[in-house]
MIDOSE-1310 file (N, C-alpha, C; in nm, 2 decimals, decimal comma, always signed):
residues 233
xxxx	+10,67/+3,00/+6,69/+10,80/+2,96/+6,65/+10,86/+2,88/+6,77; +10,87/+2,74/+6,78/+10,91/+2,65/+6,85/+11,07/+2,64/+6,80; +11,10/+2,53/+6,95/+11,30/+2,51/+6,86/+11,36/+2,60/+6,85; +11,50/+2,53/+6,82/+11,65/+2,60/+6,86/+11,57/+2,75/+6,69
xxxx	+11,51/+2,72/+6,61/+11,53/+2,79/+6,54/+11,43/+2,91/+6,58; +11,34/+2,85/+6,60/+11,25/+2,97/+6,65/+11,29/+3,07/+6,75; +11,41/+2,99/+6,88/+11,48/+3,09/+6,97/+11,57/+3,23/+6,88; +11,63/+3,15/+6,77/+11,69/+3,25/+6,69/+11,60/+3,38/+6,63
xxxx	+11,49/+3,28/+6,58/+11,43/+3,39/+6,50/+11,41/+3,54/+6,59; +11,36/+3,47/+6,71/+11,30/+3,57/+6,78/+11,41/+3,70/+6,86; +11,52/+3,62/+6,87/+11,70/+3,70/+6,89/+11,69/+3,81/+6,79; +11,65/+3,71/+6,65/+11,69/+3,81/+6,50/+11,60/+3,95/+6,53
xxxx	+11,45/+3,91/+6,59/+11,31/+3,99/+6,53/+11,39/+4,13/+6,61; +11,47/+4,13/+6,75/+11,55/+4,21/+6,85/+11,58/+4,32/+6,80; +11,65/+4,25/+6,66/+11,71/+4,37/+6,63/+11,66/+4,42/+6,51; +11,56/+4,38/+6,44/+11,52/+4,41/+6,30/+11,49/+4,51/+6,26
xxxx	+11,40/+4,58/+6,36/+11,35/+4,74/+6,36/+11,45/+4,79/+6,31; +11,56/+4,82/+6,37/+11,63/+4,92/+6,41/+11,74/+4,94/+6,22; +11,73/+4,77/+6,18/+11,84/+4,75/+6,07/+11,74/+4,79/+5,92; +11,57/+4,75/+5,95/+11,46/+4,81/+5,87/+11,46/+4,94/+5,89
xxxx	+11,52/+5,01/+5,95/+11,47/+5,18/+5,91/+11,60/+5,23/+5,84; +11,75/+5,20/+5,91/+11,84/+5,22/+5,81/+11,82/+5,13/+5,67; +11,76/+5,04/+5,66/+11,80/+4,99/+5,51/+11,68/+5,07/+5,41; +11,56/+5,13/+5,48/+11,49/+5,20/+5,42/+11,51/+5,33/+5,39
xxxx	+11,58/+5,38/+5,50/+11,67/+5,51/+5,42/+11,75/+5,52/+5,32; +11,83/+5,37/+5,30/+11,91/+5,42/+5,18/+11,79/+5,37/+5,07; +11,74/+5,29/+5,04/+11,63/+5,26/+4,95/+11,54/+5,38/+4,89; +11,52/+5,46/+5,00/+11,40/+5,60/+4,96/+11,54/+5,71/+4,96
xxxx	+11,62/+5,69/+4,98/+11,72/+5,78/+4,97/+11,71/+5,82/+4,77; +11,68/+6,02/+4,74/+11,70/+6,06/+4,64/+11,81/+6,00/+4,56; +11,91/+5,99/+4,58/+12,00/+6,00/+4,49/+12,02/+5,83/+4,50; +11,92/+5,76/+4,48/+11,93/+5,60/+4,51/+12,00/+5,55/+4,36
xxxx	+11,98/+5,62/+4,23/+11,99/+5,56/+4,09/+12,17/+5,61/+4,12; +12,23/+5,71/+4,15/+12,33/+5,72/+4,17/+12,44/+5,63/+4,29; +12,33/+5,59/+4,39/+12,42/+5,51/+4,48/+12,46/+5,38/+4,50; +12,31/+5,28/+4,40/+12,26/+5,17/+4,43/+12,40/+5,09/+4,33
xxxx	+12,51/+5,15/+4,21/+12,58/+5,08/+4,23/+12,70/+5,07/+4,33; +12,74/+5,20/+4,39/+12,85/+5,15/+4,51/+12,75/+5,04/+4,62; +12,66/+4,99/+4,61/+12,58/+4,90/+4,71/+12,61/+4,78/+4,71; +12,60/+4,78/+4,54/+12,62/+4,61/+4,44/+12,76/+4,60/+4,49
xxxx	+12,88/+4,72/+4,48/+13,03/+4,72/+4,51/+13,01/+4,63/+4,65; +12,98/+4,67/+4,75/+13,00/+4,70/+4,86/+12,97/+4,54/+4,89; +12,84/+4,50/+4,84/+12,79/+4,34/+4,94/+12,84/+4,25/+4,85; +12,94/+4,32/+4,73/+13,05/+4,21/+4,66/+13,13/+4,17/+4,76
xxxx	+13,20/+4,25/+4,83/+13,28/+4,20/+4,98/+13,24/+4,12/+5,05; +13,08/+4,09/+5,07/+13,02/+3,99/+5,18/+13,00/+3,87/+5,03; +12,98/+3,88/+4,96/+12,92/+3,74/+4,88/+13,06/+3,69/+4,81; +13,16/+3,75/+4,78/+13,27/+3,68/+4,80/+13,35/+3,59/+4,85
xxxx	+13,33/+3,65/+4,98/+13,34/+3,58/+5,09/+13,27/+3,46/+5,14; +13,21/+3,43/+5,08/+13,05/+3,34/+5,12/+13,10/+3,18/+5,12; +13,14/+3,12/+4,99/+13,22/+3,00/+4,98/+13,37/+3,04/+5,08; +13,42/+3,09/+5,04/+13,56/+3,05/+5,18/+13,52/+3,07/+5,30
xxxx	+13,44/+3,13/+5,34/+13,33/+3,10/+5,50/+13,32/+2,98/+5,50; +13,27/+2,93/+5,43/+13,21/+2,80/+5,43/+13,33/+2,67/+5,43; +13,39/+2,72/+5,35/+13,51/+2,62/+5,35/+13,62/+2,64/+5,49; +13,63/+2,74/+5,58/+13,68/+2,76/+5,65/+13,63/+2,63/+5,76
xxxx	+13,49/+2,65/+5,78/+13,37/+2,60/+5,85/+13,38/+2,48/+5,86; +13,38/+2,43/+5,74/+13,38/+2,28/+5,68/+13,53/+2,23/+5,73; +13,63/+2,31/+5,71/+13,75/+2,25/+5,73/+13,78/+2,27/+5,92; +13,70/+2,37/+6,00/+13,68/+2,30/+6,14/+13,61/+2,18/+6,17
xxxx	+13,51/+2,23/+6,10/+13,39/+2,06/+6,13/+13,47/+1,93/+6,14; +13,52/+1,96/+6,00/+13,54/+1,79/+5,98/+13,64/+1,76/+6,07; +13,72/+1,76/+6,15/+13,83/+1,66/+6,23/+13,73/+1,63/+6,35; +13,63/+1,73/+6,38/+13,58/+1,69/+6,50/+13,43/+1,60/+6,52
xxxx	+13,40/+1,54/+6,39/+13,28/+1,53/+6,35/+13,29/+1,36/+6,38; +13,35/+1,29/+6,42/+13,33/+1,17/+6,54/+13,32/+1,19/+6,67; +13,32/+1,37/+6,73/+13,30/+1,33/+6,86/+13,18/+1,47/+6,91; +13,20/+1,51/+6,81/+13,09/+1,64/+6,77/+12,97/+1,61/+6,66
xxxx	+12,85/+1,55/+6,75/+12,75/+1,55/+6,60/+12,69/+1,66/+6,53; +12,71/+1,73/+6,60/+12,67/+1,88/+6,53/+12,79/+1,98/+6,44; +12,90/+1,93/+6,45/+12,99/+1,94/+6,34/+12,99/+1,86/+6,26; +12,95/+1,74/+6,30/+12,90/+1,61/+6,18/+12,80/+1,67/+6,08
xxxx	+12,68/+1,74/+6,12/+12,61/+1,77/+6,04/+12,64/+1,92/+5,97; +12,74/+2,02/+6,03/+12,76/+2,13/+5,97/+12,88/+2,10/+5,85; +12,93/+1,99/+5,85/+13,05/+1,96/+5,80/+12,96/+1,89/+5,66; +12,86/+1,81/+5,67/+12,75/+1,76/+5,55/+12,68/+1,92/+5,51
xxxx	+12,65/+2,00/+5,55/+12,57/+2,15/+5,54/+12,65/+2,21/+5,46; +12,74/+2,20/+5,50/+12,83/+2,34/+5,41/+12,88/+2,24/+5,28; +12,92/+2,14/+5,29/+12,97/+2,07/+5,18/+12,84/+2,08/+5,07; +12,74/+2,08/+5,09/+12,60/+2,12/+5,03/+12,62/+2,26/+4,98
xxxx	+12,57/+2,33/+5,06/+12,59/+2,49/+5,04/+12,67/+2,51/+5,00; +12,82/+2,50/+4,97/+12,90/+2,51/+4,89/+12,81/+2,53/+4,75; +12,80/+2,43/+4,71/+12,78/+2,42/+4,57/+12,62/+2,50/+4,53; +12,55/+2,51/+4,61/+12,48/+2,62/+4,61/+12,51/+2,77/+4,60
xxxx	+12,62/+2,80/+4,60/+12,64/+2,95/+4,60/+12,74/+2,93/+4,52; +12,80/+2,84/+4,45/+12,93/+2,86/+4,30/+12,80/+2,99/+4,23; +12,91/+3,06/+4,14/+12,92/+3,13/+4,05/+12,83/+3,25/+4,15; +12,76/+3,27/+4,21/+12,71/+3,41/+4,27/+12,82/+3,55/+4,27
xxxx	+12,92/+3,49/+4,31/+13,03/+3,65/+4,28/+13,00/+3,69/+4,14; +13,01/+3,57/+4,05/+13,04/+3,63/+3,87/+12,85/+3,70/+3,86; +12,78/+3,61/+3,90/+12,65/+3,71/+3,90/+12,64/+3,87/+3,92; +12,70/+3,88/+4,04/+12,71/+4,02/+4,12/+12,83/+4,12/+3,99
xxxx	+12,92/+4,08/+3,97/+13,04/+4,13/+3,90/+12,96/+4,10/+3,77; +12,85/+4,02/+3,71/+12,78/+4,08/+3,57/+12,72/+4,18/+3,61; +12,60/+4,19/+3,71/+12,53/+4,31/+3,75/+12,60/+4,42/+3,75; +12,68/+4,46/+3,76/+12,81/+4,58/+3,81/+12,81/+4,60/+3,64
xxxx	+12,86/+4,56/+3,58/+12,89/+4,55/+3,44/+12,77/+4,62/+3,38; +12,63/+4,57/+3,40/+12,54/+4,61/+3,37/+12,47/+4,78/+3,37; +12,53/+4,86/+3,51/+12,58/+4,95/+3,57/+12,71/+5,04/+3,51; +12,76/+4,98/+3,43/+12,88/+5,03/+3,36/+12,99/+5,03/+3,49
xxxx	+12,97/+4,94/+3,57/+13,16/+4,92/+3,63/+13,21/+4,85/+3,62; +13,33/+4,81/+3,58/+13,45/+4,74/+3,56/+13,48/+4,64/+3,66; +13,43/+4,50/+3,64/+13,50/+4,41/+3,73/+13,62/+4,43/+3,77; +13,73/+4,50/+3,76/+13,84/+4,50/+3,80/+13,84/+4,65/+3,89
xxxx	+13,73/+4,74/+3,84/+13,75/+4,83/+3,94/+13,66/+4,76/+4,07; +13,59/+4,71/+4,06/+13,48/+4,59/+4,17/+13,60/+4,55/+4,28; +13,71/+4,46/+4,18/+13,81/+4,38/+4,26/+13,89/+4,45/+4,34; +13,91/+4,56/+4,32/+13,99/+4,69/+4,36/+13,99/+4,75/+4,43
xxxx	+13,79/+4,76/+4,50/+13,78/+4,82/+4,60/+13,78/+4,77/+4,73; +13,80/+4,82/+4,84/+13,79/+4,83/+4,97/+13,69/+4,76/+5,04; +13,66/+4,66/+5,05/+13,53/+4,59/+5,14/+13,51/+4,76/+5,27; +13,37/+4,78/+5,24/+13,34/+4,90/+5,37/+13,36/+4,81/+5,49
xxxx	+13,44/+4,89/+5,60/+13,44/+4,85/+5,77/+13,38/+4,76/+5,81; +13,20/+4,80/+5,75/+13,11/+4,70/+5,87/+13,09/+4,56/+5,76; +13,12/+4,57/+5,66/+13,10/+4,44/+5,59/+13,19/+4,34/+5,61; +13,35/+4,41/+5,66/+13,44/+4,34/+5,65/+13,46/+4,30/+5,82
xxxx	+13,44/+4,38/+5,89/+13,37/+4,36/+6,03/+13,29/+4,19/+6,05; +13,19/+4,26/+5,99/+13,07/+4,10/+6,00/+13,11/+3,99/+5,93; +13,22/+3,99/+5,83/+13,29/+3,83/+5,76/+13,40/+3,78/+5,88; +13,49/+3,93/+5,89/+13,61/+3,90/+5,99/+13,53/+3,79/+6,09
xxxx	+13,46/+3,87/+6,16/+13,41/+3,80/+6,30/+13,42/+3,67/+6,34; +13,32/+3,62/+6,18/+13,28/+3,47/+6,14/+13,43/+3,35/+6,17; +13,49/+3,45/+6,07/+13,65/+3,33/+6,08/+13,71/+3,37/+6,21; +13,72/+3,41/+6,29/+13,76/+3,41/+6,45/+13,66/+3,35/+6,54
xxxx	+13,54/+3,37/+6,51/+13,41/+3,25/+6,60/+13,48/+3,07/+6,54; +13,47/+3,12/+6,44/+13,46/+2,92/+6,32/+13,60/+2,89/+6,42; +13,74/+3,00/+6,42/+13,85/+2,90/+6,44/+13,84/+2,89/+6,65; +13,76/+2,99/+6,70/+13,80/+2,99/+6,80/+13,71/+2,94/+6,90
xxxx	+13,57/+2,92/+6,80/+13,47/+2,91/+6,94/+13,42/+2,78/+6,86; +13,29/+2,77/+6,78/+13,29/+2,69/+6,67/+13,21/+2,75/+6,52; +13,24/+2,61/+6,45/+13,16/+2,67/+6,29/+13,01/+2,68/+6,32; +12,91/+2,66/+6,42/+12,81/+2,68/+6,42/+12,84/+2,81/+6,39
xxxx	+12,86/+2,96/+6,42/+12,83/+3,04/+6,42/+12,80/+3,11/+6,30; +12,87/+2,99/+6,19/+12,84/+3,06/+6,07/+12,65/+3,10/+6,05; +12,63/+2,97/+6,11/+12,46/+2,97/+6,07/+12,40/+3,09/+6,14; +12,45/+3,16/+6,23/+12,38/+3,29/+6,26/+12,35/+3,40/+6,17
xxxx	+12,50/+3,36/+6,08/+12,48/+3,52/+5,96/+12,38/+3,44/+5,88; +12,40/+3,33/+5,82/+12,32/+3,29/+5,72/+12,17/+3,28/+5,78; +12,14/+3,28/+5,90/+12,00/+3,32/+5,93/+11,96/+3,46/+5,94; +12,06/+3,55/+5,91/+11,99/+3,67/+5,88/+12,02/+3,72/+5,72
xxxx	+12,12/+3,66/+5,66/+12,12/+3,69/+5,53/+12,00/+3,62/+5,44; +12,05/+3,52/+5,48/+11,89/+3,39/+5,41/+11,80/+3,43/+5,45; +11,76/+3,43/+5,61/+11,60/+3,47/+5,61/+11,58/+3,57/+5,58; +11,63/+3,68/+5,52/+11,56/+3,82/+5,51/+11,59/+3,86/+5,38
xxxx	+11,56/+3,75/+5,29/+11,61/+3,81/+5,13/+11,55/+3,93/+5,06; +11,60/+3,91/+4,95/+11,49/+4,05/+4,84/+11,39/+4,05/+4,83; +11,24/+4,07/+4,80/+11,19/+4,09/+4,77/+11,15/+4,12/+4,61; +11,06/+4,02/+4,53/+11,06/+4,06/+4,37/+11,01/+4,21/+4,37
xxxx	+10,86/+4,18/+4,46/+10,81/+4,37/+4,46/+10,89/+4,44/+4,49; +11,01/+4,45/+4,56/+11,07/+4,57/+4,62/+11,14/+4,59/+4,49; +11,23/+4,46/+4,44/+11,32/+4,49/+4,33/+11,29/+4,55/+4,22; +11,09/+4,52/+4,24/+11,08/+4,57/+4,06/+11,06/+4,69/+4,12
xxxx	+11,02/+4,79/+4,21/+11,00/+4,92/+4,27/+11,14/+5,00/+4,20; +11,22/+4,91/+4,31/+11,34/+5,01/+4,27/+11,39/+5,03/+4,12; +11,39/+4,90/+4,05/+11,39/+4,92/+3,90/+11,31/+5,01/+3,83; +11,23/+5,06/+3,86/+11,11/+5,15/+3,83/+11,14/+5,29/+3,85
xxxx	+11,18/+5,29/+3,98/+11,18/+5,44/+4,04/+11,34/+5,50/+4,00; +11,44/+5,42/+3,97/+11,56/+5,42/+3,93/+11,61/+5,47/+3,80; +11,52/+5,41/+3,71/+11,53/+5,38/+3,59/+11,68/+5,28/+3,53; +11,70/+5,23/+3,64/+11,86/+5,10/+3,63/+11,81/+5,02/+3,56
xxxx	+11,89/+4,92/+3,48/+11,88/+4,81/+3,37/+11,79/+4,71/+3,48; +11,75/+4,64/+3,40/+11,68/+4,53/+3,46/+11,78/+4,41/+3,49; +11,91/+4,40/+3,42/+11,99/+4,28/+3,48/+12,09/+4,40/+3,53; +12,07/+4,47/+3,61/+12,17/+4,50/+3,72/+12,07/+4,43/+3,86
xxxx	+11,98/+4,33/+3,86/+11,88/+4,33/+3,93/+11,92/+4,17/+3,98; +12,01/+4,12/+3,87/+12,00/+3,93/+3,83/+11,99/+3,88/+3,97; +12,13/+3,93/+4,01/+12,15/+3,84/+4,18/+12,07/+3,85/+4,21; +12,00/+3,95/+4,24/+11,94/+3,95/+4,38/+11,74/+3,93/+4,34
xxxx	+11,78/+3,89/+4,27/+11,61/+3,84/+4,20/+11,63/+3,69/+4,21; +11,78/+3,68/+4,20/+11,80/+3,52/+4,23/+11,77/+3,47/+4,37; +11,83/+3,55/+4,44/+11,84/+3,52/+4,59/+11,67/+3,52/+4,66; +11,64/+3,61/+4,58/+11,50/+3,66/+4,66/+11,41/+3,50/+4,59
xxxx	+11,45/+3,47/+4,54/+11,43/+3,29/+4,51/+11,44/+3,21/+4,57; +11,58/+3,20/+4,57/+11,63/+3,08/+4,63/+11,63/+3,09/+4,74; +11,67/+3,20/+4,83/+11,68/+3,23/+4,99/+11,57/+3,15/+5,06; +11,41/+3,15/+4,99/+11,35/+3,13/+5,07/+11,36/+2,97/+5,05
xxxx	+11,37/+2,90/+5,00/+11,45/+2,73/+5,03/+11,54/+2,72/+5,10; +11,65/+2,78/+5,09/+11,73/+2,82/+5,15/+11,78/+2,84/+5,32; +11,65/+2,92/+5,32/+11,64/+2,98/+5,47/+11,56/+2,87/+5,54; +11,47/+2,81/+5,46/+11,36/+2,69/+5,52/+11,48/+2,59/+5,56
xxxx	+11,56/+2,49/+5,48/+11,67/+2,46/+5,51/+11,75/+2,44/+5,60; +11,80/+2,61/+5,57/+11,85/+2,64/+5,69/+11,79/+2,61/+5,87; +11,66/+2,69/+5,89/+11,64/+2,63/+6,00/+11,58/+2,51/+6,03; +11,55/+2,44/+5,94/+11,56/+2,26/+6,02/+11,64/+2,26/+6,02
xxxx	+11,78/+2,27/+5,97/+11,88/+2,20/+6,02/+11,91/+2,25/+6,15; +11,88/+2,37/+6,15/+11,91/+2,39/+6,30/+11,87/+2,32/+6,45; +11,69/+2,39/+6,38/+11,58/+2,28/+6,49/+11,61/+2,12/+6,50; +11,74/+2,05/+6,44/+11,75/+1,95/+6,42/+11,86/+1,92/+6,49
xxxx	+12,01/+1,98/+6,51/+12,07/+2,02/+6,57/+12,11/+1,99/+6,75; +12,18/+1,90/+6,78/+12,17/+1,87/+6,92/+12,25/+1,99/+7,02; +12,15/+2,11/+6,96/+12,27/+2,26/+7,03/+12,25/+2,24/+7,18; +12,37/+2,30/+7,22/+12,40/+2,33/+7,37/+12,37/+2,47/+7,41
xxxx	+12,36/+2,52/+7,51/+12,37/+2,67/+7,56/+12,50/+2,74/+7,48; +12,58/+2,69/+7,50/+12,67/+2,75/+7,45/+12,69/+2,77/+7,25; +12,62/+2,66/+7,22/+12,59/+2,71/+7,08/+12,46/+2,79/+7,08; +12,41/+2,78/+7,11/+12,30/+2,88/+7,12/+12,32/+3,04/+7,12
xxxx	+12,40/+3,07/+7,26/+12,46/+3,15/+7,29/+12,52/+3,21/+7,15; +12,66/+3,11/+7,11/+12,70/+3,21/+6,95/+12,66/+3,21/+6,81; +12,52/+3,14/+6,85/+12,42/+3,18/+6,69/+12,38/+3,29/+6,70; +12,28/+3,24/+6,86/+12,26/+3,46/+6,86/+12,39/+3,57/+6,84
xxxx	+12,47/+3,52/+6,92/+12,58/+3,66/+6,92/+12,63/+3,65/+6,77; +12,61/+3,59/+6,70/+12,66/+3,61/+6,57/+12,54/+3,65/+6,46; +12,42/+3,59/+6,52/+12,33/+3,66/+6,43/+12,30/+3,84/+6,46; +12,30/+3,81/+6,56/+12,30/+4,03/+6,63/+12,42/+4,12/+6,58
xxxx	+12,52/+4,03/+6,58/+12,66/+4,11/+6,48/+12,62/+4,12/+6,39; +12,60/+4,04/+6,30/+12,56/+4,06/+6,19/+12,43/+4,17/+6,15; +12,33/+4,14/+6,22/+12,21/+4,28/+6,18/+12,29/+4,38/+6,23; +12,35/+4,42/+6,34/+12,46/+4,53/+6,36/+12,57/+4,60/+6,33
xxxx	+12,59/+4,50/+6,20/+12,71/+4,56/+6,07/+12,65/+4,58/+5,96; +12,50/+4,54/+5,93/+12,42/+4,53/+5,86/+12,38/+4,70/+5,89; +12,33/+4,74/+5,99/+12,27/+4,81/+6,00/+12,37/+4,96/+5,97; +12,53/+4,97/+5,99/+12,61/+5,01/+6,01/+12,65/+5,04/+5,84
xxxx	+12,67/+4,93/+5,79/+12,67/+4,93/+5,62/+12,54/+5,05/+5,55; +12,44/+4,99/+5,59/+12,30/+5,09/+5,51/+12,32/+5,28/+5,55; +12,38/+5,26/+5,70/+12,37/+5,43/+5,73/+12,53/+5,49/+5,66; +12,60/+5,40/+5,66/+12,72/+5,48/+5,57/+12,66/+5,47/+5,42
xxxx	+12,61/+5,40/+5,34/+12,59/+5,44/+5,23/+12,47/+5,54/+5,19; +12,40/+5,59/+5,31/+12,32/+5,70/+5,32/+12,37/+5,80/+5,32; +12,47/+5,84/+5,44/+12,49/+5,90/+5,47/+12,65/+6,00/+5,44; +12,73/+5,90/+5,35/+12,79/+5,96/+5,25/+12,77/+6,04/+5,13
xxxx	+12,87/+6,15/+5,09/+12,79/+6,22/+5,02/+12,81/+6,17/+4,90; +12,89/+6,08/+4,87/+12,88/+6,05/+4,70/+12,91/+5,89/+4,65; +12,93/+5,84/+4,57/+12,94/+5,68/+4,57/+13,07/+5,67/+4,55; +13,17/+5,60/+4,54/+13,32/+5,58/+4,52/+13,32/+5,50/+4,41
xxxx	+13,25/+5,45/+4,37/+13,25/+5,42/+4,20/+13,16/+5,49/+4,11; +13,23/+5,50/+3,97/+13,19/+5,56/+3,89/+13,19/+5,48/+3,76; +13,08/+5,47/+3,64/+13,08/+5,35/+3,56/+13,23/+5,42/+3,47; +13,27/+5,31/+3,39/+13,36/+5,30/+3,34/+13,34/+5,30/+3,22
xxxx	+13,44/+5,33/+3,11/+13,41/+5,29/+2,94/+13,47/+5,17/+2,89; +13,56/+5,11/+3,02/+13,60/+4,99/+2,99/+13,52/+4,87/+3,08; +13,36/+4,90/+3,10/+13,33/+4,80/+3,17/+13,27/+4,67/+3,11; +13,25/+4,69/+3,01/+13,22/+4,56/+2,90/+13,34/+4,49/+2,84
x	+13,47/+4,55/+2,90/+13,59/+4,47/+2,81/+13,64/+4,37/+2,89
């Protein structure tokens, strides 16, 4: 792994252990067919969030993007990616449906701490340091997508519908174009130490809210949603 991206990768590999044993506890966790929809609830608060990240991003880039070429090029990235991720919320909020919950009880809930933790962050780096930082999350969310085998496991061992599955059978698709993508643009990138500096510290936040998310939904005793009889209306 050569380049600005391969330095990342190898930041990311730092912390991966530690975010792969929590995310495999809640996965092998018993009561997984009972939990796995407050999960879908939960990373609705991160993929929500996903286009106004980006538009936040885009709307730093651009004034500075005659004297910054690396906002020149994040300010062309996101205007792309944008349109790459329309409709993924309505995805997630079908999936939930699928599960018997109510988009509106979906809308209703509480983004968890560490989710809303790892979005917050982003818009305080974008407005105060720069929008590179976005690309730190999206190199740990992109490069570490689903897996088809994992998803069909869990659909198996669950006994959950098969389109409570859609997103993220999507993602485990597209992430990996995605994530390729993503780091040339990076390795392409005329970064400084100092962007360097807050890709990693935003990619390490990120596996560190990541990891914080998986042991609370372990480690609670019950899910906070419950399917609904109005969730197909």
């Amino acid at each position: 792994m050569t380049g600005h991206g391969g330095v990342l990768k190898r930041k990311i590999a730092l912390g991966a252990a530690c975010l792969a044993s929590a995310a495999d506890a809640f996965w092998d966790h018993p009561q997984l067919r009972e939990r796995f929809p407050r999960f879908l609830a939960a990373i609705h608060g991160s993929v929500r969030a996903t286009i106004p990240l980006m538009e936040a991003a885009r709307a730093a880039a651009e004034p500075a993007r005659a004297a910054d070429p690396v906002c020149a090029s994040l300010a062309d990235y996101f205007a792309r990616h944008i349109e790459e991720e329309r409709d993924h919320e309505e995805w997630l909020l079908g999936d939930l449906e699928a599960v018997g919950i109510a988009r509106r009880d979906v809308l209703a809930t509480i983004a968890p701490p560490a989710i809303a933790a790892m979005v917050g962050a982003q818009y305080y780096w974008i407005r105060h340091a720069h929008p590179v930082s976005l690309l730190g999350l999206f190199a740990v969310l992109e490069g570490h997508p689903p897996q088809i085998d994992h998803l069909a496991r869990i659909e198996a061992s669950t006994g959950l519908p098969a389109d409570a599955f859609r997103m993220l059978r999507r993602h485990a698709i597209a992430d990996v174009e995605h994530a390729a993508d993503l780091f040339a643009l990076i390795d392409g990138l005329p970064l400084t130490p100092f962007h360097l500096e807050l890709l990693g510290t935003s990619a390490l936040h990120t596996i560190a809210m990541l990891q914080l998310f998986f042991e609370g939904l372990t480690t609670r005793d019950s899910p906070s949603l419950t399917p609904s009889s109005t969730a197909r209306t």
